[in-house]
N, C-alpha and C positions, 0 to 999 in steps of 0.2 A: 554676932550681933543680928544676921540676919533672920529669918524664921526659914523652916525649910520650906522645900518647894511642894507646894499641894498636889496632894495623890490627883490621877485623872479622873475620878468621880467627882470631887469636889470642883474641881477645874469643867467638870462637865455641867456640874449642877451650878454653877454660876453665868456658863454662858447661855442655857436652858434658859433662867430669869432673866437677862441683861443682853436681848439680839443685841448683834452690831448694830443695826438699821436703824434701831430707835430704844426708847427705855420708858415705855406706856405704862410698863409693869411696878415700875419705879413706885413707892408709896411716896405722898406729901414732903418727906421727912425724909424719907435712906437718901445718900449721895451714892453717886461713881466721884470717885474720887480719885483722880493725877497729879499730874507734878506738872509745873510749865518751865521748863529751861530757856534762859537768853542765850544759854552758849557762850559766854564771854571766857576768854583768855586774855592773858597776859605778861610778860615777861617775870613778874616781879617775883622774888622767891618766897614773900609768903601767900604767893597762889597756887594749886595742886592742878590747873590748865594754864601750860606755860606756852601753848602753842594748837594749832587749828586740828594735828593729830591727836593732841591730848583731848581736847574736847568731842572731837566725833567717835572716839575710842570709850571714852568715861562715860556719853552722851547714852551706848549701847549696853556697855554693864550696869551704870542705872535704871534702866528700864526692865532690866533682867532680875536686879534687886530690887528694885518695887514691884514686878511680878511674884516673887519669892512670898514677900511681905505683905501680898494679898490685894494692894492699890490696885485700880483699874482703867489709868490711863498714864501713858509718854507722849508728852507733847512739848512741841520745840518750838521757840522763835527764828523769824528768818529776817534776816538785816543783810542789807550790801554796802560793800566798801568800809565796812568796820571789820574788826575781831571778834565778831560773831559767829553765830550758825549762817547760812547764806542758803544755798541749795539745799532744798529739804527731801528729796527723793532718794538719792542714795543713802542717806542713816535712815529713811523711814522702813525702806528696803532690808536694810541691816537689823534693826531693831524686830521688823518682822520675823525675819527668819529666826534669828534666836529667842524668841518668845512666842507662845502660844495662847495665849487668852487677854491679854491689857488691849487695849484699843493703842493706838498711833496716831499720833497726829501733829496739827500746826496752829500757832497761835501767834500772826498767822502770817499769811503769805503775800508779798505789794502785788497787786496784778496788775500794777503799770509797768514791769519788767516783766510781764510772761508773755511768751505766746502759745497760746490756748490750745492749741491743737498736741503741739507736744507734751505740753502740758498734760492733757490728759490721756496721752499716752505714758507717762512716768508714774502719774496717779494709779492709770488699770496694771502698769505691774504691776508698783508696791503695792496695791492694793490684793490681786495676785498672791501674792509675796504672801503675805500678811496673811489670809483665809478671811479675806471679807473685813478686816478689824481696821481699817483707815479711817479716820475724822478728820477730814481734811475745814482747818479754818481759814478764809481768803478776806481782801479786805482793801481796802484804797490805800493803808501803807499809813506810816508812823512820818512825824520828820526824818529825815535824808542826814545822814553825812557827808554827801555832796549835794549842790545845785542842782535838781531835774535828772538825777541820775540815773531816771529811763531813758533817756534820752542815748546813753551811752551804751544801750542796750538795741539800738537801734526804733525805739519807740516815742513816735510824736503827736500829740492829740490833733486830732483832721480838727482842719477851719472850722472856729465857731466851737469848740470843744475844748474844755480845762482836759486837765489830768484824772479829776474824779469821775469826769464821762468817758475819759477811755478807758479806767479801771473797769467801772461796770459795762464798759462794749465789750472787753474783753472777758468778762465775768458769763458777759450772758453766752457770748458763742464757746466757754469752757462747760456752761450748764446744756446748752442744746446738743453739745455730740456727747456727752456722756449719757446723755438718753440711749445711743446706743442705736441711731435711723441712718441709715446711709444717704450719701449727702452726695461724693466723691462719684466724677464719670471715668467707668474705666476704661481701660484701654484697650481697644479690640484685641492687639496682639501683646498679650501680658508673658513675661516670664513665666508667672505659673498662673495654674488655672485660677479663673475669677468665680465666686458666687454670683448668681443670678441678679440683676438688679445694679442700684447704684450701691458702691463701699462707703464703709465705717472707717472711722478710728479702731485702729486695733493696737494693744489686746483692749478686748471691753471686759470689765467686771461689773458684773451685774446689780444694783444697788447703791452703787459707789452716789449715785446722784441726790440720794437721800439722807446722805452722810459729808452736804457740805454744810459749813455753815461762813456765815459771815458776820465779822468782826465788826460791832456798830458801837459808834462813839458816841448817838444824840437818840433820843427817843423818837425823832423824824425816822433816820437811819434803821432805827428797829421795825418799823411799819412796812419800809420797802424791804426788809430782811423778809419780812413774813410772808408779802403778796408774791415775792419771786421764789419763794417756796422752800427758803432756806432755813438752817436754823441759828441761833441767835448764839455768838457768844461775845460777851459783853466783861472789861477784862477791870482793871483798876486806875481806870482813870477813864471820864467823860465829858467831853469835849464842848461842857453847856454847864451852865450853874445855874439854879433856881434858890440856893439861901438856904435847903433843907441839906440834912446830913446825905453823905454820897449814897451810904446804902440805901436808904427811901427813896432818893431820883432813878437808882437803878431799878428798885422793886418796880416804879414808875413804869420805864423801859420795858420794863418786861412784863407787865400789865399791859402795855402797849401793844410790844409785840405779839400776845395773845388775841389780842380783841382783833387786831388786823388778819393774825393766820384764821380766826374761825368767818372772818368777815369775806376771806378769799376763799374760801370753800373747801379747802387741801384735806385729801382724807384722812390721813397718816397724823399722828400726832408728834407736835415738832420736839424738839429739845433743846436743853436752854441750859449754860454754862455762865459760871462767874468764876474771876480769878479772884484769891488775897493772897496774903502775905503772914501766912501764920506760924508760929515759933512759939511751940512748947518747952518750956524751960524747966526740966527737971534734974538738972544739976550745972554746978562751976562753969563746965563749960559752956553751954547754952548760956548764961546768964553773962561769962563774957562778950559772949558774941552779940546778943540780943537783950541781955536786959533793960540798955540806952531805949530800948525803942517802948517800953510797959507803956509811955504817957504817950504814944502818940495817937493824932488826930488828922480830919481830913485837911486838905491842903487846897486850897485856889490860886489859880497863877495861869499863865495865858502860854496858849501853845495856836502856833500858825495865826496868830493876830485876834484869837479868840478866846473868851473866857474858860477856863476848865477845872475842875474839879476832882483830885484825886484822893482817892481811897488810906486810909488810916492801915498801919501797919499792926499785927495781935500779936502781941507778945506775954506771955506770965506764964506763971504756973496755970497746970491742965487744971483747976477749980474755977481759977477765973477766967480762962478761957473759955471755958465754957459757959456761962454767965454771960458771958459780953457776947460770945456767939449765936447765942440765944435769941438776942435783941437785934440781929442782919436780917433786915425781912427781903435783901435780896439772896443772900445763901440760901433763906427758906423757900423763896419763888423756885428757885432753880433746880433740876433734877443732878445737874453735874458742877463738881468746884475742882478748879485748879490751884495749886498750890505752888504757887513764884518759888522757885529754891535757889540758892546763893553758890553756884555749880562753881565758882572757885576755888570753895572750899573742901570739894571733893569730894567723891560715890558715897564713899562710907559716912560721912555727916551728914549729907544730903539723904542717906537712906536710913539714917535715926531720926531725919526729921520728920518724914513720911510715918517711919516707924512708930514716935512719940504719938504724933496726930492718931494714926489710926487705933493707937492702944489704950491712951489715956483720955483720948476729947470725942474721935467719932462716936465710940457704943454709947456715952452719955449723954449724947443732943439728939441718940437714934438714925444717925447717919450711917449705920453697920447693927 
Protein backbone atom coordinates (compact mmCIF):
# COMPACT_ATOMS: atom_id res chain seq x y z
CA UNK A 1 0.00 0.00 0.00
CA UNK A 2 2.68 2.11 0.87
CA UNK A 3 4.90 3.90 -1.97
CA UNK A 4 8.65 3.28 -1.43
CA UNK A 5 10.94 5.39 0.28
CA UNK A 6 12.50 8.35 -1.76
CA UNK A 7 15.90 7.95 -3.18
CA UNK A 8 18.33 10.67 -1.08
CA UNK A 9 18.28 13.09 -4.14
CA UNK A 10 14.80 13.51 -4.03
CA UNK A 11 14.71 13.70 -0.29
CA UNK A 12 17.47 16.26 -0.80
CA UNK A 13 15.78 18.25 -3.47
CA UNK A 14 12.64 18.59 -1.25
CA UNK A 15 14.46 19.87 1.63
CA UNK A 16 16.63 22.34 -0.77
CA UNK A 17 12.78 23.97 -1.49
CA UNK A 18 11.13 23.56 1.89
CA UNK A 19 13.93 24.89 4.97
CA UNK A 20 12.73 23.74 8.33
CA UNK A 21 12.88 27.47 9.33
CA UNK A 22 10.20 28.73 7.11
CA UNK A 23 8.52 27.95 3.68
CA UNK A 24 8.85 31.63 1.77
CA UNK A 25 9.60 29.51 -1.23
CA UNK A 26 6.16 27.93 -0.99
CA UNK A 27 4.00 29.20 -4.12
CA UNK A 28 0.28 30.74 -3.41
CA UNK A 29 -1.15 27.29 -4.04
CA UNK A 30 1.65 24.01 -3.08
CA UNK A 31 0.88 22.95 0.51
CA UNK A 32 3.38 21.05 3.12
CA UNK A 33 0.94 18.77 3.96
CA UNK A 34 0.77 16.45 7.58
CA UNK A 35 -1.30 14.50 9.39
CA UNK A 36 -2.56 15.86 13.14
CA UNK A 37 -3.02 12.86 15.43
CA UNK A 38 -5.23 13.14 18.85
CA UNK A 39 -3.63 9.87 19.96
CA UNK A 40 -6.67 8.50 21.33
CA UNK A 41 -6.98 4.91 22.58
CA UNK A 42 -9.16 2.71 23.97
CA UNK A 43 -10.06 -0.52 25.28
CA UNK A 44 -12.79 -1.49 22.84
CA UNK A 45 -12.06 -4.09 20.21
CA UNK A 46 -12.98 -2.46 17.32
CA UNK A 47 -10.02 -0.04 18.00
CA UNK A 48 -6.35 -0.89 16.60
CA UNK A 49 -5.02 1.57 20.00
CA UNK A 50 -6.18 -0.37 22.68
CA UNK A 51 -3.58 1.18 25.04
CA UNK A 52 -0.97 4.35 25.60
CA UNK A 53 1.85 1.66 24.09
CA UNK A 54 -0.08 1.03 21.19
CA UNK A 55 -0.59 4.70 20.28
CA UNK A 56 3.05 6.06 20.80
CA UNK A 57 4.24 2.87 18.89
CA UNK A 58 1.61 3.45 15.84
CA UNK A 59 2.17 7.18 16.66
CA UNK A 60 6.09 6.57 15.18
CA UNK A 61 5.39 4.10 12.27
CA UNK A 62 2.86 6.65 10.95
CA UNK A 63 5.11 9.21 10.57
CA UNK A 64 7.61 6.91 8.97
CA UNK A 65 4.70 5.96 6.51
CA UNK A 66 3.80 9.26 5.65
CA UNK A 67 7.44 9.85 5.09
CA UNK A 68 7.43 6.99 2.69
CA UNK A 69 4.30 8.44 1.01
CA UNK A 70 5.96 11.65 0.41
CA UNK A 71 3.58 13.88 3.23
CA UNK A 72 5.60 16.51 4.84
CA UNK A 73 4.64 16.73 8.26
CA UNK A 74 3.73 14.43 12.02
CA UNK A 75 2.07 16.30 14.21
CA UNK A 76 0.56 15.21 17.47
CA UNK A 77 -2.01 16.50 20.15
CA UNK A 78 -1.10 16.74 23.75
CA UNK A 79 -3.99 16.47 26.38
CA UNK A 80 -3.61 15.42 30.07
CA UNK A 81 -5.44 13.22 32.21
CA UNK A 82 -7.30 11.68 29.17
CA UNK A 83 -6.20 8.60 26.97
CA UNK A 84 -4.45 10.73 24.82
CA UNK A 85 -0.88 11.68 23.72
CA UNK A 86 0.22 13.70 26.87
CA UNK A 87 4.06 14.49 26.85
CA UNK A 88 5.16 15.26 23.37
CA UNK A 89 9.06 15.05 23.58
CA UNK A 90 9.85 11.70 23.93
CA UNK A 91 7.68 10.41 20.57
CA UNK A 92 8.76 13.74 18.97
CA UNK A 93 12.29 12.51 19.79
CA UNK A 94 11.27 8.99 18.44
CA UNK A 95 9.78 9.99 15.34
CA UNK A 96 12.98 12.12 14.74
CA UNK A 97 15.19 9.58 14.83
CA UNK A 98 13.54 7.27 12.54
CA UNK A 99 12.62 9.63 9.91
CA UNK A 100 14.69 12.04 8.05
CA UNK A 101 12.98 14.88 6.15
CA UNK A 102 8.86 15.23 7.48
CA UNK A 103 8.90 18.06 10.07
CA UNK A 104 7.58 17.00 13.84
CA UNK A 105 5.64 18.59 15.68
CA UNK A 106 2.54 19.63 18.09
CA UNK A 107 -0.81 20.70 17.70
CA UNK A 108 -0.42 21.72 20.43
CA UNK A 109 0.89 22.01 23.64
CA UNK A 110 -1.31 23.73 27.24
CA UNK A 111 1.64 25.97 28.67
CA UNK A 112 -0.24 26.27 31.86
CA UNK A 113 1.37 22.71 32.71
CA UNK A 114 4.96 23.67 31.48
CA UNK A 115 7.82 24.80 32.88
CA UNK A 116 9.72 26.62 30.32
CA UNK A 117 12.94 26.14 31.12
CA UNK A 118 12.87 22.40 30.82
CA UNK A 119 10.77 22.84 28.45
CA UNK A 120 13.14 24.01 26.20
CA UNK A 121 15.56 21.91 26.96
CA UNK A 122 13.45 18.68 25.72
CA UNK A 123 12.50 20.89 22.65
CA UNK A 124 16.66 21.51 21.77
CA UNK A 125 17.11 17.76 22.05
CA UNK A 126 14.25 16.74 19.93
CA UNK A 127 14.92 19.22 18.07
CA UNK A 128 18.60 17.91 17.96
CA UNK A 129 17.32 14.70 17.46
CA UNK A 130 15.38 15.66 14.55
CA UNK A 131 18.29 17.75 12.37
CA UNK A 132 16.51 20.94 12.75
CA UNK A 133 12.83 19.56 11.64
CA UNK A 134 10.61 20.54 14.94
CA UNK A 135 7.44 22.77 14.59
CA UNK A 136 6.71 23.09 17.84
CA UNK A 137 2.82 24.36 18.22
CA UNK A 138 2.05 25.98 21.87
CA UNK A 139 -1.01 27.57 23.04
CA UNK A 140 -3.40 28.38 26.34
CA UNK A 141 -4.91 24.74 26.03
CA UNK A 142 -8.33 23.29 25.06
CA UNK A 143 -11.11 22.49 27.82
CA UNK A 144 -9.49 20.19 30.59
CA UNK A 145 -10.79 16.85 31.75
CA UNK A 146 -10.11 17.90 35.03
CA UNK A 147 -10.85 21.20 37.01
CA UNK A 148 -7.59 23.62 36.75
CA UNK A 149 -5.46 20.72 35.99
CA UNK A 150 -2.24 22.89 36.17
CA UNK A 151 -2.71 23.27 39.24
CA UNK A 152 -1.74 19.63 39.86
CA UNK A 153 1.26 20.27 38.11
CA UNK A 154 2.29 22.50 40.54
CA UNK A 155 1.06 25.69 38.56
CA UNK A 156 -0.94 28.81 39.98
CA UNK A 157 -1.54 32.17 38.21
CA UNK A 158 0.24 35.08 40.62
CA UNK A 159 -2.45 37.53 42.13
CA UNK A 160 -4.41 39.40 39.60
CA UNK A 161 -3.57 36.85 36.75
CA UNK A 162 -6.09 34.19 35.00
CA UNK A 163 -4.73 31.17 33.56
CA UNK A 164 -4.36 32.60 29.94
CA UNK A 165 -1.75 35.26 31.52
CA UNK A 166 0.23 32.56 32.97
CA UNK A 167 0.23 30.63 29.70
CA UNK A 168 1.50 33.43 27.85
CA UNK A 169 4.24 34.26 31.04
CA UNK A 170 5.10 31.09 30.50
CA UNK A 171 5.19 31.31 26.71
CA UNK A 172 7.13 34.37 26.71
CA UNK A 173 10.20 33.19 29.18
CA UNK A 174 10.03 29.63 26.66
CA UNK A 175 10.50 32.21 23.70
CA UNK A 176 13.36 34.39 25.57
CA UNK A 177 15.91 31.48 26.43
CA UNK A 178 15.50 29.78 23.16
CA UNK A 179 17.13 32.79 21.84
CA UNK A 180 19.82 31.18 23.06
CA UNK A 181 21.53 34.63 25.64
CA UNK A 182 22.68 33.47 28.87
CA UNK A 183 20.78 34.38 31.48
CA UNK A 184 22.07 31.89 34.41
CA UNK A 185 25.04 33.12 37.16
CA UNK A 186 27.48 30.58 37.40
CA UNK A 187 28.98 29.13 39.92
CA UNK A 188 32.53 30.06 40.75
CA UNK A 189 33.45 26.46 41.62
CA UNK A 190 31.70 24.48 38.95
CA UNK A 191 32.08 20.63 38.48
CA UNK A 192 33.30 21.34 35.05
CA UNK A 193 34.57 24.13 33.42
CA UNK A 194 32.18 27.17 32.71
CA UNK A 195 32.17 29.39 29.50
CA UNK A 196 32.90 32.69 29.87
CA UNK A 197 30.04 34.99 30.90
CA UNK A 198 26.56 34.12 32.15
CA UNK A 199 24.84 30.26 31.05
CA UNK A 200 22.16 29.25 28.70
CA UNK A 201 19.82 26.57 28.40
CA UNK A 202 21.47 23.81 26.99
CA UNK A 203 21.37 21.94 24.54
CA UNK A 204 20.48 25.07 22.35
CA UNK A 205 19.40 24.32 18.79
CA UNK A 206 19.73 26.96 16.64
CA UNK A 207 16.46 28.31 14.92
CA UNK A 208 14.28 26.22 16.98
CA UNK A 209 12.83 29.84 17.96
CA UNK A 210 11.57 30.52 14.48
CA UNK A 211 9.67 27.32 14.38
CA UNK A 212 7.14 28.04 17.19
CA UNK A 213 4.05 28.83 16.40
CA UNK A 214 0.85 29.36 18.45
CA UNK A 215 -2.48 27.94 18.38
CA UNK A 216 -5.00 31.05 18.17
CA UNK A 217 -8.76 30.53 18.50
CA UNK A 218 -10.03 34.43 17.84
CA UNK A 219 -8.65 36.79 15.20
CA UNK A 220 -7.63 39.07 18.35
CA UNK A 221 -5.34 36.00 19.27
CA UNK A 222 -3.91 35.85 15.74
CA UNK A 223 -2.66 39.64 16.04
CA UNK A 224 -0.65 38.92 19.20
CA UNK A 225 0.40 35.53 17.49
CA UNK A 226 2.18 37.85 15.06
CA UNK A 227 3.63 41.00 17.11
CA UNK A 228 5.36 38.14 19.43
CA UNK A 229 6.89 36.82 16.37
CA UNK A 230 5.35 33.53 16.25
CA UNK A 231 3.68 31.80 13.56
CA UNK A 232 0.06 31.05 13.41
CA UNK A 233 -1.64 27.80 13.50
CA UNK A 234 -5.26 28.05 13.45
CA UNK A 235 -6.95 24.45 13.80
CA UNK A 236 -11.04 23.59 13.18
CA UNK A 237 -12.79 25.26 15.40
CA UNK A 238 -12.73 29.11 16.48
CA UNK A 239 -13.64 30.32 19.35
CA UNK A 240 -15.87 33.65 17.89
CA UNK A 241 -18.70 33.43 15.37
CA UNK A 242 -19.46 36.33 13.18
CA UNK A 243 -22.58 34.44 10.80
CA UNK A 244 -20.05 33.97 7.82
CA UNK A 245 -18.93 30.24 6.97
CA UNK A 246 -15.84 29.10 9.15
CA UNK A 247 -13.60 29.12 6.33
CA UNK A 248 -14.04 32.99 5.45
CA UNK A 249 -13.65 33.99 9.58
CA UNK A 250 -10.46 31.82 9.24
CA UNK A 251 -9.18 33.50 5.91
CA UNK A 252 -10.11 36.51 8.29
CA UNK A 253 -7.62 35.39 10.86
CA UNK A 254 -5.19 35.08 8.79
CA UNK A 255 -5.55 38.22 6.97
CA UNK A 256 -5.24 39.53 10.38
CA UNK A 257 -2.51 37.90 11.32
CA UNK A 258 -0.46 39.14 8.28
CA UNK A 259 -1.30 42.62 8.37
CA UNK A 260 -0.13 42.55 12.38
CA UNK A 261 3.38 40.53 11.43
CA UNK A 262 4.16 43.09 8.51
CA UNK A 263 2.88 45.82 10.99
CA UNK A 264 5.67 44.50 13.67
CA UNK A 265 8.40 44.67 11.51
CA UNK A 266 9.73 40.80 11.62
CA UNK A 267 11.95 40.01 8.86
CA UNK A 268 11.48 36.49 8.19
CA UNK A 269 8.37 35.63 6.58
CA UNK A 270 5.91 33.79 9.09
CA UNK A 271 3.93 30.63 8.28
CA UNK A 272 0.58 29.70 8.52
CA UNK A 273 -1.10 26.31 9.13
CA UNK A 274 -4.84 25.23 8.97
CA UNK A 275 -6.21 21.76 10.09
CA UNK A 276 -9.55 19.82 8.36
CA UNK A 277 -10.84 16.89 8.34
CA UNK A 278 -10.59 15.37 4.97
CA UNK A 279 -11.78 11.82 3.57
CA UNK A 280 -11.35 10.78 0.18
CA UNK A 281 -13.61 8.15 -0.49
CA UNK A 282 -12.57 5.83 -3.32
CA UNK A 283 -13.94 2.67 -2.28
CA UNK A 284 -16.60 0.44 0.27
CA UNK A 285 -14.45 0.93 2.76
CA UNK A 286 -14.08 4.60 2.96
CA UNK A 287 -17.61 5.07 2.25
CA UNK A 288 -18.44 3.04 5.24
CA UNK A 289 -16.44 4.79 7.33
CA UNK A 290 -17.07 8.34 5.96
CA UNK A 291 -19.63 8.42 3.69
CA UNK A 292 -22.38 9.69 6.91
CA UNK A 293 -20.19 12.67 6.94
CA UNK A 294 -20.51 13.93 2.39
CA UNK A 295 -23.50 16.64 3.90
CA UNK A 296 -21.77 17.95 6.43
CA UNK A 297 -21.62 21.63 7.55
CA UNK A 298 -20.10 24.05 9.93
CA UNK A 299 -21.26 23.71 13.53
CA UNK A 300 -22.03 26.75 16.27
CA UNK A 301 -22.20 25.85 19.91
CA UNK A 302 -20.39 27.26 22.91
CA UNK A 303 -17.23 26.22 24.46
CA UNK A 304 -15.81 27.77 27.87
CA UNK A 305 -19.01 30.13 28.11
CA UNK A 306 -18.41 31.40 24.58
CA UNK A 307 -19.72 31.33 21.12
CA UNK A 308 -17.81 29.08 18.78
CA UNK A 309 -17.65 27.93 15.55
CA UNK A 310 -16.43 24.73 14.09
CA UNK A 311 -15.35 23.72 10.82
CA UNK A 312 -17.35 21.18 8.45
CA UNK A 313 -16.06 17.93 7.87
CA UNK A 314 -14.83 16.81 3.46
CA UNK A 315 -15.99 13.83 2.70
CA UNK A 316 -16.69 12.34 -1.21
CA UNK A 317 -15.19 11.26 -3.97
CA UNK A 318 -11.54 12.84 -4.99
CA UNK A 319 -13.89 15.13 -8.03
CA UNK A 320 -15.94 16.58 -5.47
CA UNK A 321 -13.45 17.08 -3.17
CA UNK A 322 -11.79 18.92 -4.99
CA UNK A 323 -14.66 21.26 -6.05
CA UNK A 324 -15.41 22.13 -2.57
CA UNK A 325 -11.76 22.45 -1.74
CA UNK A 326 -11.41 24.84 -4.07
CA UNK A 327 -13.98 27.22 -2.41
CA UNK A 328 -11.64 27.24 1.37
CA UNK A 329 -10.18 30.56 0.99
CA UNK A 330 -8.61 29.66 4.40
CA UNK A 331 -6.66 26.34 3.02
CA UNK A 332 -5.76 28.88 0.19
CA UNK A 333 -4.34 31.55 2.67
CA UNK A 334 -2.30 29.15 4.23
CA UNK A 335 1.05 27.71 3.09
CA UNK A 336 0.55 24.35 5.51
CA UNK A 337 -2.67 22.03 6.15
CA UNK A 338 -3.04 19.30 8.59
CA UNK A 339 -5.00 16.67 8.15
CA UNK A 340 -7.19 15.25 11.58
CA UNK A 341 -6.75 11.36 11.03
CA UNK A 342 -9.00 8.95 12.90
CA UNK A 343 -5.72 7.00 14.59
CA UNK A 344 -7.98 4.27 16.03
CA UNK A 345 -8.35 2.95 13.10
CA UNK A 346 -4.97 2.27 12.61
CA UNK A 347 -1.35 2.99 10.51
CA UNK A 348 -2.31 1.41 7.67
CA UNK A 349 -5.84 3.34 7.00
CA UNK A 350 -4.59 6.21 8.35
CA UNK A 351 -1.71 6.00 5.74
CA UNK A 352 -4.36 5.46 2.71
CA UNK A 353 -5.85 8.28 3.82
CA UNK A 354 -2.81 10.58 3.63
CA UNK A 355 -2.11 8.36 0.59
CA UNK A 356 -5.75 8.90 -1.28
CA UNK A 357 -5.31 12.82 -0.47
CA UNK A 358 -1.97 13.20 -1.82
CA UNK A 359 -2.67 10.97 -5.02
CA UNK A 360 -6.04 11.73 -6.07
CA UNK A 361 -6.95 15.66 -4.63
CA UNK A 362 -3.48 17.38 -3.78
CA UNK A 363 -1.90 17.45 -7.80
CA UNK A 364 -5.45 18.70 -8.78
CA UNK A 365 -5.95 21.91 -6.63
CA UNK A 366 -1.89 22.16 -7.24
CA UNK A 367 -1.03 21.46 -3.71
CA UNK A 368 1.94 18.95 -5.01
Amino acid sequence: MHAPIESADAVQSRAESSPPGGRSSLSASTKSIGFLSFGHWTPSPHSQARSAADVLLQSIDLAVAAEQLGADGAYFRVHHFANQLASPFPLLAAVGARTSRIEIGTGVIDMRYENPLYMAEDAGSADLISGGRLQLGISRGSPEQVIDGFRYFGYIPAEGQDQADMARAHTQTFLDVLAGEGFAEPNPRPMFTNPPGLLRIEPHSEGLRERIWWGAGTRKTAEWTAQHGMNLMSSTLLGEDTGVPFHQLQAEQIDRFRKAWADAGHVREPRVSVSRSIFPIVDDLDRAYFGREADSRDQVGFIDGGKARFGKTYAGEPDQLIEQLRQDEAIAAADTLLLTIPNQLGVDYCARILESLLTHVAPELGWR
